[in-house]
C-alpha positions in Angstrom: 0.0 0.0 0.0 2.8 2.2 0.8 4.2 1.7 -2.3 1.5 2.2 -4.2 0.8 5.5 -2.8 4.3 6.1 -3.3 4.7 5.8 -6.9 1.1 7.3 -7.6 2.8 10.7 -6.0 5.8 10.1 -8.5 3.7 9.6 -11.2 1.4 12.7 -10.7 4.8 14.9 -9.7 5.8 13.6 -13.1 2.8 13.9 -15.4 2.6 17.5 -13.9 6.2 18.7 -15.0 5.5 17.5 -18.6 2.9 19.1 -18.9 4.5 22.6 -17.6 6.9 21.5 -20.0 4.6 21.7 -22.7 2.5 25.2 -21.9 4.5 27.2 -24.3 2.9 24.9 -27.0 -0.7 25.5 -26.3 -3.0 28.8 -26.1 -2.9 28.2 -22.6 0.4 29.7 -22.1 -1.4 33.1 -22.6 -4.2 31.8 -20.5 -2.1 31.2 -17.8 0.3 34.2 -17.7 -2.7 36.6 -17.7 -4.1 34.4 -14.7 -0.4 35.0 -13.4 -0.3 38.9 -13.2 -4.2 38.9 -12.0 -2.9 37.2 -9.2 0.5 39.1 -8.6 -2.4 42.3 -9.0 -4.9 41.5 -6.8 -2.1 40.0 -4.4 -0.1 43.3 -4.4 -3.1 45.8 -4.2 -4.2 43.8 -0.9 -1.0 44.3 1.3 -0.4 47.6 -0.5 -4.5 48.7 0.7 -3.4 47.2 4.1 -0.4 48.9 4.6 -1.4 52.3 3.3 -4.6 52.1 5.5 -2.6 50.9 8.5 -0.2 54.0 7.9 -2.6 56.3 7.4 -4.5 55.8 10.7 -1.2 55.3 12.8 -0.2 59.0 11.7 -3.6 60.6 12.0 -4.1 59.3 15.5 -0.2 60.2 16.3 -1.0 63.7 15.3 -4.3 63.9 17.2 -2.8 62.2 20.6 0.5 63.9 20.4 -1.6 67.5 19.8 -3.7 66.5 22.8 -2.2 64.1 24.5 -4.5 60.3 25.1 -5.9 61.2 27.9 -7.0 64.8 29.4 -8.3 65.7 33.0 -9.5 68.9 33.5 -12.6 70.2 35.4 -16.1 70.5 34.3 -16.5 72.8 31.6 -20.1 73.0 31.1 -20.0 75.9 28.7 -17.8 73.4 26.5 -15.3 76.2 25.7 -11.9 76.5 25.2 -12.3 77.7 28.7 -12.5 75.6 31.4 -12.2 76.7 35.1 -8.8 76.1 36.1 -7.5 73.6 38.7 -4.8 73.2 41.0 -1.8 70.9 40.3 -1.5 70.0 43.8 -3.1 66.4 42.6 -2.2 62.9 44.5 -1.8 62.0 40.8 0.6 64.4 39.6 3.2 64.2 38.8 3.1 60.8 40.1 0.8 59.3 37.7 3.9 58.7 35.2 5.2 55.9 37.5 1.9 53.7 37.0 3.6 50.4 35.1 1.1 47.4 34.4 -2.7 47.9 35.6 -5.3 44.6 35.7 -8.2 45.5 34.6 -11.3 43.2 33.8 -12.1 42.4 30.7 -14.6 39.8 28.6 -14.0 36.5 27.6 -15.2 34.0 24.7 -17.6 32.7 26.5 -18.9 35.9 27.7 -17.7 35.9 31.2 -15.8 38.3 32.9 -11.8 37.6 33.4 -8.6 39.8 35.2 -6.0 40.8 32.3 -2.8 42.8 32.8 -2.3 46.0 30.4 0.3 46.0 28.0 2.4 48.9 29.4 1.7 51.7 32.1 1.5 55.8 32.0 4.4 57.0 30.4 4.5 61.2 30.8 1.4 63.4 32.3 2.0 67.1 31.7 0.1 70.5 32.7 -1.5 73.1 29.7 -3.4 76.0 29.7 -5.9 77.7 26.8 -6.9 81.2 26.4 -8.6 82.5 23.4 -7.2 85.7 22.0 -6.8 87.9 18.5 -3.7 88.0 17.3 -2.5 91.2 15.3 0.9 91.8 12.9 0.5 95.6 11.1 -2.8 95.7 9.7 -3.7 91.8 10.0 -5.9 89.8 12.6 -5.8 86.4 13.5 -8.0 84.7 15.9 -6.2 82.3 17.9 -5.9 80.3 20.4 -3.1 80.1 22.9 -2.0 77.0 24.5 0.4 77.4 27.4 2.9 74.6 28.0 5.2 74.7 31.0 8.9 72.9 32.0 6.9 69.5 32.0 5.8 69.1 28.3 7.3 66.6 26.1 8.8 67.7 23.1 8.8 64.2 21.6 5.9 64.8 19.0 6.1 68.7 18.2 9.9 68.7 17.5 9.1 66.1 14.3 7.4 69.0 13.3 9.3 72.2 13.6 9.5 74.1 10.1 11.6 76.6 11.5 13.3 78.1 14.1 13.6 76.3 18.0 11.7 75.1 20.9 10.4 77.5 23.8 13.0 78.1 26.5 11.0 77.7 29.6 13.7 77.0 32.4 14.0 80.6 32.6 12.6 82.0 36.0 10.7 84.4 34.1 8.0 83.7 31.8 9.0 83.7 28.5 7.7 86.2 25.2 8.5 83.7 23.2 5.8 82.1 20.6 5.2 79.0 18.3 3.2 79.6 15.6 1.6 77.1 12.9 2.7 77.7 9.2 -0.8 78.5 8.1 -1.1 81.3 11.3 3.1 82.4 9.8 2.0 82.5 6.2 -1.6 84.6 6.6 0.2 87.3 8.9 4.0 86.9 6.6 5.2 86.2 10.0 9.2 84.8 9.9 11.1 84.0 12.7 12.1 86.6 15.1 9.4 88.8 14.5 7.3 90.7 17.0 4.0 90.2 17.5 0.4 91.5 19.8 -2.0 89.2 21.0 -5.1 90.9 22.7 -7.3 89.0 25.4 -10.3 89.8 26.9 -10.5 89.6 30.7 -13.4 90.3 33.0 -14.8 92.6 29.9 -11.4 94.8 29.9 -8.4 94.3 27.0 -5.4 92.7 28.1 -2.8 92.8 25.4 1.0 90.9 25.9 4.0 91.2 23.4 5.4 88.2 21.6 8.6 87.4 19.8 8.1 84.0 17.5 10.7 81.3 18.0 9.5 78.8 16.1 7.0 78.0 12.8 5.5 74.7 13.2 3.2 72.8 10.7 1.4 69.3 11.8 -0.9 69.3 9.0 -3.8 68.9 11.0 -5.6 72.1 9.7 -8.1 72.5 11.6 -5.3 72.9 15.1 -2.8 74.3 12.7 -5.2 77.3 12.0 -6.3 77.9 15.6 -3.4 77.2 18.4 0.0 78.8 18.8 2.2 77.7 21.7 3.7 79.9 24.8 4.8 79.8 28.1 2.1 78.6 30.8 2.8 81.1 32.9 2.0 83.6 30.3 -1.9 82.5 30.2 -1.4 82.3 34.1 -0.5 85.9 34.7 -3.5 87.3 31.9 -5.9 85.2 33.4 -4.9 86.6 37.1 -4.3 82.4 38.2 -1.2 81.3 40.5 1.5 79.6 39.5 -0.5 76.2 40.7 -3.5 76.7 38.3 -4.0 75.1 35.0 -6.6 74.6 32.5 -5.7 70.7 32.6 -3.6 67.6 32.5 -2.5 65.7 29.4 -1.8 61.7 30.1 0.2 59.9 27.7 -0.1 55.9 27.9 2.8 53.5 26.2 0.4 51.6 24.6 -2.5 52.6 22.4 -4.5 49.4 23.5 -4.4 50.3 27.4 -6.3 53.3 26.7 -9.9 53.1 28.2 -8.6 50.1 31.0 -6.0 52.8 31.6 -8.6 55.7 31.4 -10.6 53.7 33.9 -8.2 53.2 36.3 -7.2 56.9 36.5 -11.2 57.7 37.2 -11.7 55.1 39.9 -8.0 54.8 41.9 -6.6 58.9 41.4 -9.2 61.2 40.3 -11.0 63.0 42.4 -14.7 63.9 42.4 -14.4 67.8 41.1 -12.4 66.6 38.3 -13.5 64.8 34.8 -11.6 62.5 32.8 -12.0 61.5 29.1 -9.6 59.9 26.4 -9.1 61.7 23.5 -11.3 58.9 21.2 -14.2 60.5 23.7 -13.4 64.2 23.0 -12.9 64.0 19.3 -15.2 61.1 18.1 -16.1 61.7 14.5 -12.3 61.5 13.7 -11.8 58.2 15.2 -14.7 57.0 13.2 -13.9 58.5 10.4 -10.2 56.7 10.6 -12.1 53.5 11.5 -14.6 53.4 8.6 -11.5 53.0 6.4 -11.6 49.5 7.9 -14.6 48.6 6.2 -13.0 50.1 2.7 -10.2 47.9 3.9 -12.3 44.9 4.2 -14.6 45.3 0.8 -11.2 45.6 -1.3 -10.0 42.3 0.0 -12.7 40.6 -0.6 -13.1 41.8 -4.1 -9.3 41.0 -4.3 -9.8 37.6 -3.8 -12.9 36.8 -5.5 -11.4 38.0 -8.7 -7.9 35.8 -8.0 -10.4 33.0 -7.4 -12.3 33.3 -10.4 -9.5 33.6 -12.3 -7.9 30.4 -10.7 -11.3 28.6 -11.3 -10.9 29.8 -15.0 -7.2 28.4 -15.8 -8.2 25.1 -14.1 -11.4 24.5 -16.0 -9.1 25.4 -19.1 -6.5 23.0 -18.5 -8.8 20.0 -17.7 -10.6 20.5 -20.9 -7.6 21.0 -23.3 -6.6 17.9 -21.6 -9.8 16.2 -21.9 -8.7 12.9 -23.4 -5.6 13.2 -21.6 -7.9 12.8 -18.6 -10.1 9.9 -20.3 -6.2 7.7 -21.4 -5.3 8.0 -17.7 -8.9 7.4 -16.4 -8.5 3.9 -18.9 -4.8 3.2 -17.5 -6.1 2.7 -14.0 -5.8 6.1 -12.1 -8.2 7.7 -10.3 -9.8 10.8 -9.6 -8.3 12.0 -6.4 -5.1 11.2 -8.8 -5.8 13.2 -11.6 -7.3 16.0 -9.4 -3.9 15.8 -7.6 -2.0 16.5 -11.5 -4.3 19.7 -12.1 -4.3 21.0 -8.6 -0.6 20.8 -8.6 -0.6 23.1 -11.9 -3.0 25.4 -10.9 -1.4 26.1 -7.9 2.0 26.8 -9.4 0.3 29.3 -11.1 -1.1 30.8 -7.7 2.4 30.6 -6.3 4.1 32.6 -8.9 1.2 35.6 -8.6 1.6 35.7 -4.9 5.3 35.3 -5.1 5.1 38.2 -7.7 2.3 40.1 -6.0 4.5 40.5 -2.7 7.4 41.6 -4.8 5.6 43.8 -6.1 4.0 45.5 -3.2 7.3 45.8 -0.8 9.1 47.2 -4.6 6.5 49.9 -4.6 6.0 50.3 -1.2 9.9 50.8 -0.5 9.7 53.6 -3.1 6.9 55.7 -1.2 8.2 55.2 1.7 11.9 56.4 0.8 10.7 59.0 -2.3 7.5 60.0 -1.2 6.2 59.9 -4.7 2.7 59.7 -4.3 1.3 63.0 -2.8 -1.7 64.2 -0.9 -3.4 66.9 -0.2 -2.7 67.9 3.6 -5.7 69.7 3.7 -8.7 66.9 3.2 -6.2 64.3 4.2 -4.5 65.7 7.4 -1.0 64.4 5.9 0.9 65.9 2.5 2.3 61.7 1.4 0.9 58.9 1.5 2.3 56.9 4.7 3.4 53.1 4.6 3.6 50.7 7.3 3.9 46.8 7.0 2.3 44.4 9.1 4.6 40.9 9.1 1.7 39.4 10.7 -0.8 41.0 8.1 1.4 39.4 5.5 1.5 36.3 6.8 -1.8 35.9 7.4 -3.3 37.0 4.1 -0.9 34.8 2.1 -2.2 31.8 4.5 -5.5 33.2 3.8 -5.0 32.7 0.1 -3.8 29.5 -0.6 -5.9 28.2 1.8 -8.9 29.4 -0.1 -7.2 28.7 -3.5 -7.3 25.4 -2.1 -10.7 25.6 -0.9 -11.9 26.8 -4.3 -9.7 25.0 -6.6 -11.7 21.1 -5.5 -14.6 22.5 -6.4 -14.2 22.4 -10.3 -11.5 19.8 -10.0 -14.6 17.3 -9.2 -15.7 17.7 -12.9 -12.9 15.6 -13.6 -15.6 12.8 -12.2 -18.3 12.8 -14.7 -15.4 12.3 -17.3 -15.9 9.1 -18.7 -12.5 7.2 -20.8 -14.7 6.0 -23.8 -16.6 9.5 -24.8 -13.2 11.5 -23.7 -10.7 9.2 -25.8 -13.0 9.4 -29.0 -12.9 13.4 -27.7 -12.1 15.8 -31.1 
């Protein structure tokens, strides 16, 4: 029995190499390289449509969480202004917070019970800010703007990645500092530079209030919508205008290490630190519609893979169909000779998935080629204002990879036994005396 099974895998291994060896002298060669690149296509636009989604949402929610931070406590603004009543930063959780590692949390399982987990990573920073709405003026120009006030405990990390020109705020000075950050949309309406001197009027307790800038830096995140409205200065510059001590801010800005911790995280914070006069939100709270307009490219994500693969299939589904019936009394002279179906499913199975082997071997070539030269040339463009980015951003998934190539030829494989079972109702006597 052994034996037998042995030679019958020799046998279809080597009826299967002749006949690749004889492609070139059929139609079918054309049949099969178009089947090729449909593949290689549909193989390449996949992991090219993951990789482009999956950059383009980790840089929108970079921008939004390093603008914001992930997590915000501040106190109850009921007018929902830019304006909220200021609180103290004599907190148990600041500046503490930052040295929360590992939280369990509760969580669901499978079976829809209720199981302990551990998070992923703790609190990494937690810094102060303040706002204050103001007009800003240059010459004959007005801007309306709004200021946000940063002190010696802000994290440079994302803002520097953005800096167009000049240098961060120097804010270890005892005094407050004159110096401003202003967006390239806020430098390019006023034709501020560098260097240049600037007003800013506020209105406090229905009187002006007017304070003297210098800019010291031109910043541009491509987030329009904050690039229009916020400039940065020294915290204790929105302190002093709004009368406040040097303990009062509009609010806290949490930062977690991992983006998956952030409602357990968010939870913890309300239920072990904060205290009840203060109110706590992640940013994916504040903001919703972009979250869910990041998310819904998920769904685009989704439909284009499917499409993806019903077309490879179809076209898979074609070829073999093709190559059974050009080889129809083939099929019937074997059928005579002894072998069986399973064998001669085995011969046209094994062709058909060399085919799918070369497209997916050609497909992924083809995406990390093209997907090495965005990353490294930027060549494909966007428009920063729709899109909140000016290129389109590339990140690979090695686990996205693997798992859609799985995904494939375990479908191909799937798919291909459906049509190979025609090979049944072929019967040696009509297919020999086939024309």
């Amino acid at each position: 029995m052994y034996l037998g099974s042995q030679f019958a895998m020799s046998l279809t291994r080597f009826i299967s190499k002749r006949l690749r060896s004889t492609e070139g002298d059929s139609f079918t060669r054309i049949i099969i390289y178009f089947a090729i690149a449909t593949i290689a296509l549909c193989v390449a636009v996949i992991l090219l449509a993951h990789a482009l989604i999956l950059g383009f949402k980790t840089e929108i929610k970079a921008k939004v969480f390093g603008f914001w931070g992930h997590i915000q406590i501040t106190g109850f603004n009921l007018n929902n202004t830019f304006e909220s009543p200021p609180i103290s930063t004599d907190q148990i959780f600041y500046p503490t917070l930052d040295t929360v590692r590992q939280i369990e949390h509760e969580d669901e399982d499978p079976t829809g019970g209720r199981i302990i987990r551990k998070s992923k990573g703790g609190i990494r920073h937690i810094q102060t800010f303040a706002l204050k709405p103001g007009i800003l003026t240059r010459k004959d120009n007005l801007e309306g703007i709004i200021l946000k006030g940063i002190g010696q405990d802000f994290d440079w990390t994302f803002l520097s990645k953005y800096i167009v020109e000049g240098t961060p705020l120097d804010l270890n000075d005892s005094l407050p500092s004159r110096d401003i950050w202003v967006s390239s949309t806020t430098s390019s309406r006023l034709r501020l530079k560098v260097e240049d001197d600037l007003v800013v009027y506020f209105i406090q307790e229905a009187r002006q209030v007017e304070r003297r800038f210098k800019v010291k830096g031109i910043y541009k995140t491509g987030l329009e919508e904050y690039d229009r409205k916020f400039a940065f200065v020294d915290i204790r510059q929105i302190q002093s205008i709004n009368e406040w001590s040097d303990k009062m801010v509009s609010g806290f800005e949490v930062f977690v290490e991992d983006l998956d911790d952030l409602d357990p995280i968010t939870e913890y914070i309300y239920y072990e630190w904060l205290p009840d006069d203060l109110y706590i939100e992640s940013i994916r709270q504040k903001f919703p519609a972009i979250f869910d307009w990041v998310d819904l490219q998920d769904i685009n994500e989704q439909v284009l893979m499917i499409l993806m693969l019903i077309v490879a299939m179809i076209n898979l589904i074609t070829v073999l169909l093709i190559l059974i019936l050009e080889r129809f009394t083939m099929v019937g002279i074997l059928k005579a000779l002894g072998a069986n179906d399973r064998m001669i499913r085995t011969i046209f199975i094994r062709l058909t998935l060399r085919i799918l082997i070369w497209g997916m071997l050609i497909g992924n070539s083809m995406a990390l080629l093209i997907g090495w030269i965005q990353s490294t040339y930027s060549v494909m463009k966007l428009d920063e204002a729709e899109y909140y980015l000016s290129v389109v951003p590339i990140e690979w998934d090695p686990w996205f990879f693997l798992f859609m190539n799985t995904l494939i030829l375990v479908v191909a494989l799937i798919t291909l036994w459906i049509p190979s079972l025609y090979i049944k109702r072929i019967q040696p006597v009509k297919a020999i005396r086939f024309k």
